[in-house]
N, C-alpha and C positions, 0 to 999 in steps of 0.2 A: 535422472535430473542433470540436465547443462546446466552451468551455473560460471558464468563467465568472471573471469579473473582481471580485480581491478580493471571495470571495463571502460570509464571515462577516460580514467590518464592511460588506457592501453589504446583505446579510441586514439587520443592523441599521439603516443607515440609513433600508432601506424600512418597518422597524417605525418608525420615530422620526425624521421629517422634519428633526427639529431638529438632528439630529446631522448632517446631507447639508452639505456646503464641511467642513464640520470635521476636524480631524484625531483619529483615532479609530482604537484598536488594543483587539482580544480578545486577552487573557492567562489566563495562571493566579492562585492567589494569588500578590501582588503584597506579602506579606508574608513569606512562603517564597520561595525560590528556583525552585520552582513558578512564578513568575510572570514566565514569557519569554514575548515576544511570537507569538504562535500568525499571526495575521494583520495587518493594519494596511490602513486608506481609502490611495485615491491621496493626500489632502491628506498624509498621516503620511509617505507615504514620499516624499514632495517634499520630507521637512524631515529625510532620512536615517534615517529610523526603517525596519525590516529584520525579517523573521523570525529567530528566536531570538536577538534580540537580549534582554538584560537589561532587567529592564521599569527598574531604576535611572537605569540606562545611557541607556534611552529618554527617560526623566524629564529628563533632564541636558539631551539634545540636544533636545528640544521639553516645556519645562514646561506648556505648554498640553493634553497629549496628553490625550486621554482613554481612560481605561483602562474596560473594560468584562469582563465573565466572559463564558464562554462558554456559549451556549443553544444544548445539542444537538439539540433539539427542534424549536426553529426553522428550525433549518439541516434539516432531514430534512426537514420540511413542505415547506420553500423548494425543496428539490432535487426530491423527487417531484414538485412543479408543472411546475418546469422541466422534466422526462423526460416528463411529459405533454403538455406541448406538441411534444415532439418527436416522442411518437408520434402525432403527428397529420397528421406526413409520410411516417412509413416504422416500419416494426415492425424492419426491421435497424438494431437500435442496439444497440453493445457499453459500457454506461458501465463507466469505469474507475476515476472515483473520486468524491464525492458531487456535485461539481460540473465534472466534464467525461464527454466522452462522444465516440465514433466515431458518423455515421452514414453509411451505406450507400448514399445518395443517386438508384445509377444511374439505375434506372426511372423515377423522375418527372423526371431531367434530361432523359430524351429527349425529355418537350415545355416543359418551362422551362431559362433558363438557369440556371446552379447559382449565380449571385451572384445572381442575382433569387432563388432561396429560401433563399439565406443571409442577406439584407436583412430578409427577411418574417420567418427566424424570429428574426433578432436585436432585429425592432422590436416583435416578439410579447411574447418575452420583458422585454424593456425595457416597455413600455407596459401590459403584464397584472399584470406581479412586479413590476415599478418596479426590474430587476436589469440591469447592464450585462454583455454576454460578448463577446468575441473569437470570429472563429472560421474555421479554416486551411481551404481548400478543396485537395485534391488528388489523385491517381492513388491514392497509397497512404496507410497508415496513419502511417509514420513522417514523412512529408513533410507530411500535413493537422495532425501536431501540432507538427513545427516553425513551418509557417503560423500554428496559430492563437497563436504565441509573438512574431510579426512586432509587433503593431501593438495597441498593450492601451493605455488603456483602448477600448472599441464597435471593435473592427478587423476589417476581412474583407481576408484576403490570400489571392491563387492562386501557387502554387508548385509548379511545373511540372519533371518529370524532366530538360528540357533547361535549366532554371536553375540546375541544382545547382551547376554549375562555375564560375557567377558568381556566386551568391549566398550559397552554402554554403563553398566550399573556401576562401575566404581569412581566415574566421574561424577562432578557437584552438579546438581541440578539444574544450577542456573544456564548450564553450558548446550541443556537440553533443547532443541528448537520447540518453539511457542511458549518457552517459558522466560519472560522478563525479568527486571528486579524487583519488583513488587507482588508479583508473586511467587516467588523465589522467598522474598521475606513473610511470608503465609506462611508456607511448608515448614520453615524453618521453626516457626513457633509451635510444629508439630511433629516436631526432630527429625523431618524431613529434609534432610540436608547430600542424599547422594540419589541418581537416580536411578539405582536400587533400592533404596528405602521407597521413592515414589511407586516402583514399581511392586512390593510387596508389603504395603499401606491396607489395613483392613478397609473395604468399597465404603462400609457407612461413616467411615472415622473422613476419607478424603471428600466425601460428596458433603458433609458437611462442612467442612474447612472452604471449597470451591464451587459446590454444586455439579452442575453436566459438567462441565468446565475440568473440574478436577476426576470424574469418571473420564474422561476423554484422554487426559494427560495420561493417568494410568495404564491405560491401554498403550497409547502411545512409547510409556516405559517397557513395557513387556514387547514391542515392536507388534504392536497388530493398529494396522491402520485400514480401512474397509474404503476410504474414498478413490473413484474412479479417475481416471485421467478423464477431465471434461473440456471438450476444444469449445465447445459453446460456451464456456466462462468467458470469454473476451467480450460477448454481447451483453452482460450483466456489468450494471452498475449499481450499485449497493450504498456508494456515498460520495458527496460532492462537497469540499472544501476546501481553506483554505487559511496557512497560517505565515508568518511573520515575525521574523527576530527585531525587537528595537533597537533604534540605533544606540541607547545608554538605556542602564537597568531605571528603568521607570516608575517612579512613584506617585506621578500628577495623575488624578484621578481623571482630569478631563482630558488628558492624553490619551489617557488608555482607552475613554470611551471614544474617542477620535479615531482608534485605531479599531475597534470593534465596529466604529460604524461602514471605515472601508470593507474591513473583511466581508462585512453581511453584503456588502453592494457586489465583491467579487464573486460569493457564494451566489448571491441571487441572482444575478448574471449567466452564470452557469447553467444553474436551475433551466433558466427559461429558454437559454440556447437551447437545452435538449431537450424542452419541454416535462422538464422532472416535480416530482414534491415530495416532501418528507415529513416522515411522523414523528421524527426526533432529533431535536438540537443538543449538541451538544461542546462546550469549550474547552480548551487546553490552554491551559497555564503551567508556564517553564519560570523559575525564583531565579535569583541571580546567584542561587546555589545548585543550579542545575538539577531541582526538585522537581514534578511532574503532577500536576495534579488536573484532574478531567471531574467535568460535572454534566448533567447533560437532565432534558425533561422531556417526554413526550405526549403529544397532545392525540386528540379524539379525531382531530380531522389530518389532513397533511397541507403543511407549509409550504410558502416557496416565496413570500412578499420580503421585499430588503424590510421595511420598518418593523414587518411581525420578530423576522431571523436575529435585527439587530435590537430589539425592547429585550425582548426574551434571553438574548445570550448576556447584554447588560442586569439583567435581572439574577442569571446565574453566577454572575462574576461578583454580584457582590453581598450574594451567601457565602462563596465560598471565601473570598479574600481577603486577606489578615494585614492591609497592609504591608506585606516584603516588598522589597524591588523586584521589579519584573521584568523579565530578557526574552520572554516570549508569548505569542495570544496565537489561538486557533478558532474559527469555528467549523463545526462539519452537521451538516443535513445527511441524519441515514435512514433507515427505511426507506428508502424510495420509488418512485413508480413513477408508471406516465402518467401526466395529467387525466389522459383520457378515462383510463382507469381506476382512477383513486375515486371514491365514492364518499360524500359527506354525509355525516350523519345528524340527522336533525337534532335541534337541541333547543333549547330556551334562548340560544344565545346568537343563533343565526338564522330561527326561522322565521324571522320577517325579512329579510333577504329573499328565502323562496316566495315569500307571498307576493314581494313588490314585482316574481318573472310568472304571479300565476293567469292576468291579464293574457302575457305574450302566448303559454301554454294554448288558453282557448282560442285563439285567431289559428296557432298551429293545429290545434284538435278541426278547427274547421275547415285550413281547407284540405288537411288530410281525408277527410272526411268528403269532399268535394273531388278533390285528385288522385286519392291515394297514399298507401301509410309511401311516407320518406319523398315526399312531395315538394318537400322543407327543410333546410337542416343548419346547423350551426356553419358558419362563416367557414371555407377550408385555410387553416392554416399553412403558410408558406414556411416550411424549414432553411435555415440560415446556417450556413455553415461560417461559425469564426474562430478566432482562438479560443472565445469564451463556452461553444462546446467543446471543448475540451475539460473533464474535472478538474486534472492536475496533470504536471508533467510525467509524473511517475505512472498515468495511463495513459498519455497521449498519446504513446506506441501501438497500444491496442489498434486504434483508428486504421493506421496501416498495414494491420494482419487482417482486416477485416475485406481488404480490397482482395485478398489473395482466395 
């Protein structure tokens, strides 16, 4: 696992020499509430400065900080260099997110050792991009990314199946990857509280506590993790959304629905750029106590219309909402698929819709019938490339490994 180190404000330091020892964080605006800390240099967070920290809050606890916007742009450039040098070892490589990545390593391990090209490609990287990265050497996937977690800033760790019981189990759970604070406070209620205990949890005590979910963790404590390095993940999209911090913790109810009605129009937008639907909406709500709560529904057919995304997520918001002030809203469409693909299923509730196209049907049956089958066919769609195929910025990068 590469796993690049503070890579926005290291992005920027290697643009701008001047800024490198300094303490330096990419925010939002820094005049709305928009502006939480996105990233921060090592010097920033030597002085307790933190992601989503309050850029105020920041201010307070380091007046020197320097605050910066963020350059998407950059950051894409910076990461394709980076995936380019890596395919300069191996074509199996699954990146996960614009600045890390799985690579596949075996074949060329069987004539180098694998810290000697983890060396080569950390000093690559370092000496070409002028960028620092970590990076976990191991058996599987979940263990090379706990490695590349060991030793940041420039680290290379091996973390090997037989050290998990020394290395892994006497730390607290939460510190485990894939495991959050909410499920974190699950375990807990099941005196699960190191991951050792997760890892020697009788099967039917944790699969009820979690379901697959919690079989899966377990495993993951014992260090067995069975998923391949898949370079075809970049072509899978799984979910299409989009969220937004308010500018003050919000209680107007017709505000919020103002805000949910953009979101569905950003989300739908997307959708239709890359010609997607989905069978599951679902929202996120952030309290102005930094509380996290998700609700989500799915239906029989798949979605993708702004009015359907935005009745439906207004629908879920106000099961779930109690009234608190609110500092954040999400919506995300998952399940997904192409249009073309997705298949409706008849019902009571839309099959007079099929009936009003079954007219068009028989003039097609005729002159297929006349010409031959595919004589005929739906209009061809014209693909649009804009920023709105894009999901989100946190896969925008995909786009540009795809050319390679």
């Amino acid at each position: 696992m590469i796993d690049m180190n503070s890579f926005y404000a290291s992005v920027e330091q290697a643009h701008n020499p001047d800024l490198k020892g300094k303490a330096i964080a990419i925010a939002g605006n820094p005049k709305e509430r928009r502006g939480i800390i996105v990233t921060s240099s090592y010097e920033a967070r030597h002085k307790g400065i933190y992601t989503t920290m309050n850029v105020g809050e920041a201010l307070r606890k380091c007046p020197e900080l320097i605050l910066l916007p963020p350059d998407f742009q950059k950051y894409r450039v910076a990461s394709k260099a980076m995936f380019t040098i890596l395919r300069s070892y191996t074509q199996l490589i699954e990146p996960v997110s614009i600045d890390e990545g799985y690579l596949d390593i075996t074949q060329i391990a069987s004539t180098r050792h694998p810290i000697e090209i983890a060396k080569e490609i950390q000093m690559r990287i370092f000496h070409e991009l002028d960028l620092p990265c970590s990076i976990g050497i191991a058996p599987n996937k979940f263990l090379a990314k706990t490695a590349s977690d060991m030793k940041k800033p420039m680290g290379i760790s091996i973390l090997r199946k037989r050290d998990v019981p020394e290395k892994l189990w006497p730390l607290p759970v939460i510190e485990m990857h894939g495991v959050g604070e909410s499920t974190a406070k699950k375990l807990a209620t099941h005196k699960i509280n190191t991951i050792g205990e997760l890892a020697n949890i009788e099967e039917y005590i944790i699969r009820q506590a979690l379901g697959k979910n919690g079989i899966r963790l377990r495993m993951r404590a014992n260090g067995e993790d069975s998923r391949e390095v898949d370079p075809n993940s970049i072509y899978e999209t799984k979910s299409v959304g989009n969220s937004t911090t308010l500018p003050i913790d919000e209680t107007e109810l017709e505000e919020l629905e103002k805000t949910f009605l953009k979101l569905a129009g950003k989300v739908a937008e997307r959708l239709d750029a890359k010609k997607l639907s989905g069978s599951t909406i679902s929202i996120q709500i952030r309290d102005a106590d930094w509380h996290n709560h998700s609700k989500s529904k799915t239906f029989q057919n798949p979605v993708y219309n702004k009015d359907v995304i935005y009745e439906e997520a207004v629908k879920l918001f106000h099961k779930s909402w109690d009234g608190a002030p609110i500092r954040l809203l999400g919506i995300t469409v998952s399940n997904v698929m192409d249009r073309k693909q997705s298949v409706e299923q008849l019902s009571i509730f839309n099959f007079e819709d099929f009936a009003k196209q079954e007219p068009i049907y028989e003039v097609i049956d005729e002159i297929e019938k006349k010409f031959g089958k595919g004589a005929i066919q739906r209009g061809i769609e014209i693909s649009k490339s804009s920023y709105a195929s894009k999901t989100s910025f946190s896969k925008d990068f995909l786009e540009d490994l795809k050319d390679n």
